[in-house]
C-alpha positions as CSV (number, residue, x, y, z in Angstrom):
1,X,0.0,0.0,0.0
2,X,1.0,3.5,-0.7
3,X,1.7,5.9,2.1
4,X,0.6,9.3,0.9
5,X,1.0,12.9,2.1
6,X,-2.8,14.4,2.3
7,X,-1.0,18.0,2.4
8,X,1.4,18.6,-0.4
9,X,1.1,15.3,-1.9
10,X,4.0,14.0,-2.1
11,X,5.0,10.2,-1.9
12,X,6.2,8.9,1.9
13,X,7.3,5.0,1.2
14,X,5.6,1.7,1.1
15,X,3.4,-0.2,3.5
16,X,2.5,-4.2,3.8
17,X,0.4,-5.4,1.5
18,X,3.4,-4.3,-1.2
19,X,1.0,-6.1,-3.3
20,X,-1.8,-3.4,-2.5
21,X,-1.5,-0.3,-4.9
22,X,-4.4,1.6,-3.1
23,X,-3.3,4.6,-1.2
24,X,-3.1,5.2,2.8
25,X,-3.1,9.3,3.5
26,X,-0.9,10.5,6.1
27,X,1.4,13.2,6.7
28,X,5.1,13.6,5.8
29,X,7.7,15.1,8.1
30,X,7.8,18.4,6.1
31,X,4.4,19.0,6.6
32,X,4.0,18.4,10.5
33,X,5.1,21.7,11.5
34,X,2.7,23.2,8.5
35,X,-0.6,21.6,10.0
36,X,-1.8,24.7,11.8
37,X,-1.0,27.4,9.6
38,X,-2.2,25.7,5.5
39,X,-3.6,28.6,3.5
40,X,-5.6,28.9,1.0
41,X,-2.5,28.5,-1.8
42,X,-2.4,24.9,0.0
43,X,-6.0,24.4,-0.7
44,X,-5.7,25.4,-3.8
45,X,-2.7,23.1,-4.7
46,X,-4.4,20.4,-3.6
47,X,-7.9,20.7,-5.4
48,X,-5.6,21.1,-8.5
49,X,-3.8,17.5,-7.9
50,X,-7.2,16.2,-7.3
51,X,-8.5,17.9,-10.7
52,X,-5.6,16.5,-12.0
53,X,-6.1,13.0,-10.9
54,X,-9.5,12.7,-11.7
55,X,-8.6,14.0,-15.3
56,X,-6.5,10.8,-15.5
57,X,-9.0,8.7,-14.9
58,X,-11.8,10.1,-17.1
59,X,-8.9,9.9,-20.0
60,X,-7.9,6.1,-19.1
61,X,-11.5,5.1,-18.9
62,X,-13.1,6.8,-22.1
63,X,-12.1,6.0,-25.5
64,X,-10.0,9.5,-25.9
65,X,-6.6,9.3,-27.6
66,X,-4.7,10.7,-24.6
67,X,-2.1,13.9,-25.1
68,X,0.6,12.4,-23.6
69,X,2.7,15.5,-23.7
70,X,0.1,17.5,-22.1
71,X,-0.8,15.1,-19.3
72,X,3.0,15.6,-18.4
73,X,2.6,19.5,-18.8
74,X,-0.1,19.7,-16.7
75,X,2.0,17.5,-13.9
76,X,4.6,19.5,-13.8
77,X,3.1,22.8,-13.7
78,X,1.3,21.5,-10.8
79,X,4.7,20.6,-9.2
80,X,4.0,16.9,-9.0
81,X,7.5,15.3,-9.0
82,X,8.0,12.2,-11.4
83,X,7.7,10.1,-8.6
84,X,5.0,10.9,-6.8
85,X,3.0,10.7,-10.3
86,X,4.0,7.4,-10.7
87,X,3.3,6.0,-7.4
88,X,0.2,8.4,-5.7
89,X,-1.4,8.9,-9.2
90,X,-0.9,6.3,-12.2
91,X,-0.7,3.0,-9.2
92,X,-4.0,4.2,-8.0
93,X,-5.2,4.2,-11.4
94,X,-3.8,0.7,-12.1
95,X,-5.3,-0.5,-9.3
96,X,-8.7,0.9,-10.4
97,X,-8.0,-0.7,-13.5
98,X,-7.2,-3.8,-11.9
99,X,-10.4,-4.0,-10.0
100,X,-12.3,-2.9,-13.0
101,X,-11.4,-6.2,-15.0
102,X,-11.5,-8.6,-12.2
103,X,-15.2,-7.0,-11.8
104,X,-15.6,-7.4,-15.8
105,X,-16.2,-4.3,-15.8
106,X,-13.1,-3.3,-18.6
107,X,-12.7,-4.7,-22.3
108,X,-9.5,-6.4,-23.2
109,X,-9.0,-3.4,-25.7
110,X,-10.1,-0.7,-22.9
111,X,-7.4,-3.2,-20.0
112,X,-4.6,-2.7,-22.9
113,X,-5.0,0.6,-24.1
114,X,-4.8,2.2,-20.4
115,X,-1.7,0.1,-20.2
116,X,-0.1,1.6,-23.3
117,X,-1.2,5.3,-22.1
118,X,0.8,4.2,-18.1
119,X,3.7,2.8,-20.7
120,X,3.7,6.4,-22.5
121,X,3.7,8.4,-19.7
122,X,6.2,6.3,-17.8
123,X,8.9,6.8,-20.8
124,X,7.8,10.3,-21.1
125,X,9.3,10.8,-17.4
126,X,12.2,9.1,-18.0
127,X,13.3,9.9,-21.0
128,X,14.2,13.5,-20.4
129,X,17.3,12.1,-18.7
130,X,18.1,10.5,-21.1
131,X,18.6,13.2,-23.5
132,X,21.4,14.2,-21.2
133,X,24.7,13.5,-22.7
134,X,26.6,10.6,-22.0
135,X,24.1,8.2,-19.1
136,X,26.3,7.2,-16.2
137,X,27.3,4.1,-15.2
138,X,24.2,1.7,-13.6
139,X,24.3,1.1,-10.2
140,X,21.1,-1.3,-10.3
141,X,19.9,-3.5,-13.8
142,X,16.6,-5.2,-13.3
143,X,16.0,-7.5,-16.3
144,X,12.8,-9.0,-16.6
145,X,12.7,-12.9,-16.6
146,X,12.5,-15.1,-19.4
147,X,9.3,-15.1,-20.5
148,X,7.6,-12.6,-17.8
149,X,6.1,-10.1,-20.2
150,X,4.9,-7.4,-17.3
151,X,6.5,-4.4,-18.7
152,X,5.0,-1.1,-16.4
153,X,7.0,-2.8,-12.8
154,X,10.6,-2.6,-14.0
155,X,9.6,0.6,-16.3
156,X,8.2,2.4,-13.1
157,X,11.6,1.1,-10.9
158,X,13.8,3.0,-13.3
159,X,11.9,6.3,-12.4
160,X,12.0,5.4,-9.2
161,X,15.7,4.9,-8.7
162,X,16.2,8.0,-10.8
163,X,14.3,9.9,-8.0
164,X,16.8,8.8,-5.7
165,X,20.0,9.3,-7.5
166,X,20.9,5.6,-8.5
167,X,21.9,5.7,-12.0
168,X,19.5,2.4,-13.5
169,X,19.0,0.4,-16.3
170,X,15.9,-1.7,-16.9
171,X,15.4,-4.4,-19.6
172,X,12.1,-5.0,-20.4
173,X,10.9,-8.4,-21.6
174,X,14.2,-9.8,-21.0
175,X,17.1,-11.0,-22.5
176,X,18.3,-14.6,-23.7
177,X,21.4,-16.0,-20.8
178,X,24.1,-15.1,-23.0
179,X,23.0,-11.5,-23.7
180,X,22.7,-10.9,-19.9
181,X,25.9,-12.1,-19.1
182,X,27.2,-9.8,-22.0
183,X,25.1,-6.8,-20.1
184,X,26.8,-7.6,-16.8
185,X,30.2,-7.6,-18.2
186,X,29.7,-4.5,-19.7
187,X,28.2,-2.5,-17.3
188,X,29.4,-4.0,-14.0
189,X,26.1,-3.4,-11.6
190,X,26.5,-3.6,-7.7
191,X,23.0,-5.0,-7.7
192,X,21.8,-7.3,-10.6
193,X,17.9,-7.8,-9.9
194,X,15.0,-9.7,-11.3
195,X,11.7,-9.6,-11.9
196,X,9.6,-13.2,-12.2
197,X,6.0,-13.5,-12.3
198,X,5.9,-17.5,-11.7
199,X,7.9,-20.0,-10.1
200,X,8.5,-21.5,-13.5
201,X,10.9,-18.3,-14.8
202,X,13.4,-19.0,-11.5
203,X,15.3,-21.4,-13.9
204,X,16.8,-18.5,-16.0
205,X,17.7,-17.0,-12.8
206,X,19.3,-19.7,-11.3
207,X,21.2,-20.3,-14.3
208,X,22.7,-16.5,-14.4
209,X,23.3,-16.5,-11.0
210,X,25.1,-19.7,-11.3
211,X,27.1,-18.6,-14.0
212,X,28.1,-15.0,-12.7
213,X,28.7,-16.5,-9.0
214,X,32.7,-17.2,-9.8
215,X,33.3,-14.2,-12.2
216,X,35.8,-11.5,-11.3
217,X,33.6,-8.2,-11.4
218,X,30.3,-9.7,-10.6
219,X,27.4,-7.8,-9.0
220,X,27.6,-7.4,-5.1
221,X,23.9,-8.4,-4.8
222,X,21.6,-10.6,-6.7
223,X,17.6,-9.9,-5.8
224,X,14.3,-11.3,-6.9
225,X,10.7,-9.7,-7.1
226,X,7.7,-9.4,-9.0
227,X,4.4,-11.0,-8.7
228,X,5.5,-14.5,-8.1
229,X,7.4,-12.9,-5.3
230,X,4.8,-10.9,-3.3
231,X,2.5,-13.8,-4.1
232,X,5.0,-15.8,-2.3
233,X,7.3,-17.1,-4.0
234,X,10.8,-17.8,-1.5
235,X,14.0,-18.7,-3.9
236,X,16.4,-20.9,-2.9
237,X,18.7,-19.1,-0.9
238,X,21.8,-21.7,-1.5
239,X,22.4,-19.5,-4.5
240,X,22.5,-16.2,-2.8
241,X,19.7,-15.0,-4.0
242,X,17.9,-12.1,-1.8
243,X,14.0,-11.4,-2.0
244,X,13.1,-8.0,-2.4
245,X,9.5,-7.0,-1.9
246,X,9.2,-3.4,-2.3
247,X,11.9,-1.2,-4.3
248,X,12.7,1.1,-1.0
249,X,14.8,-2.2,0.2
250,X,17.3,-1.5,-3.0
251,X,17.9,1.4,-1.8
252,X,18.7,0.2,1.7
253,X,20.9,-2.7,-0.1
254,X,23.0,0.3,-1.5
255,X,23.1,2.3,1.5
256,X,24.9,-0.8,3.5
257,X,21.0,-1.7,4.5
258,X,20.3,-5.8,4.5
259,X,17.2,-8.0,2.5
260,X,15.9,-10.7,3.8
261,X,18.7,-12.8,3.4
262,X,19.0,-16.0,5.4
263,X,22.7,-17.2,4.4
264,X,24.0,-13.5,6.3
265,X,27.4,-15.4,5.8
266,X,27.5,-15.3,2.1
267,X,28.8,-11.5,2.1
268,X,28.7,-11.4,-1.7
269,X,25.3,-12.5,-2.2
């Protein structure tokens, strides 16, 4: 679940269930001291966002062509960070969206054309970075599993990283073994992650993993998330393989911070 500021919101973290996109309102340490004296301008702000948001929604669920570039516009003349439009505004919309088609309330077409608009946007934030000279070295490369075709979680974590600082690289459906173990070589990541969405797409991991374990230069840290994960999913740990549930405990990995991890003596893991 989503921890949300209700004053200038603004994203706070994650909450259990990380499998719950719907969002929790609370107040973030920059606001506290603001609680007596919010004006009018902070009314104001706010009514905008939630303008904003509902905006999103009527677009996602009508049969408009969305402006992409004026979605983003809006945003950021509303000051609404990258992050906290990806997490407070297009999760809850997922989850909407989510609930919508388990309801059968949403076409297949209507289910995949909202995806492509939360695809679109999600570049659209990212890619102004990009345009940025030379990218620096990845600190963090998430590479979707062998044959796990969700796209939006590992295109959301590279925005999410980027928010933070941590220079990332996501690769989105995934990569044959031999073209991941080129991507390692090349760019030399302290954390090498994956995303799996059944038990089945392990074996790919393992494999890399298995293969990477002995070479000079390998990643520090080897993780594992995704649905399969959060739906329960515990790897075997005799490869040095750490779970990772929410993408706040990658940046803890970085900081020095530990996963769950029960093999603590396996320091390269």
């Amino acid at each position: 679940m989503i921890k949300w500021c209700a004053y200038c919101q603004q994203f706070i973290t994650e909450i259990e269930p990380f499998d719950d996109y719907r969002v929790s309102n609370g107040v973030c340490r920059s606001c506290l001291p603001k609680l007596d004296i919010l004006g009018t301008a902070d009314i104001d702000a706010l009514s905008g966002i939630i303008d904003f948001y509902r905006s999103l929604e009527y677009i996602a669920l009508s049969e408009e062509s969305p402006d992409i570039d004026a979605i983003l516009s809006e945003s950021r003349r509303l000051g609404i960070r990258p992050l906290d439009l990806m997490v407070g505004l297009l999760h809850p919309l997922l989850a909407k969206v989510g609930d919508m088609w388990s309801a059968g309330e949403l076409s297949v077409a209507s289910e995949h054309r909202i995806t492509t608009m939360v695809q679109d946007l999600l570049i659209g934030l990212r890619e102004p970075g990009k345009r940025r000279g030379r990218q620096p070295k990845p600190r963090v490369v998430l590479i979707n599993a062998e044959n796990n075709y969700h796209t939006l979680g590992l295109t959301m974590a590279e925005v999410y990283f980027a928010s933070y600082g941590i220079p990332a690289l996501t690769v989105v459906p995934g990569l044959p073994t031999e073209e991941i173990l080129a991507l390692v070589a090349r760019t030399r990541p302290e954390v090498l992650g994956f995303s799996v969405a059944l038990s089945t797409q392990m074996n790919q991991v393992r494999e890399v993993v298995g293969r990477l374990r002995s070479s000079p230069g390998r990643p520090r840290h080897f993780v594992v998330g995704g649905p399969a994960v959060r739906m329960g999913l515990n790897p075997d740990f005799s490869f040095g393989i750490r779970v990772c549930r929410n993408l706040a405990e990658v940046v803890g990995l970085l900081n020095g911070s530990s996963l769950l991890d029960p093999d603590a003596s396996d320091s390269g893991a």
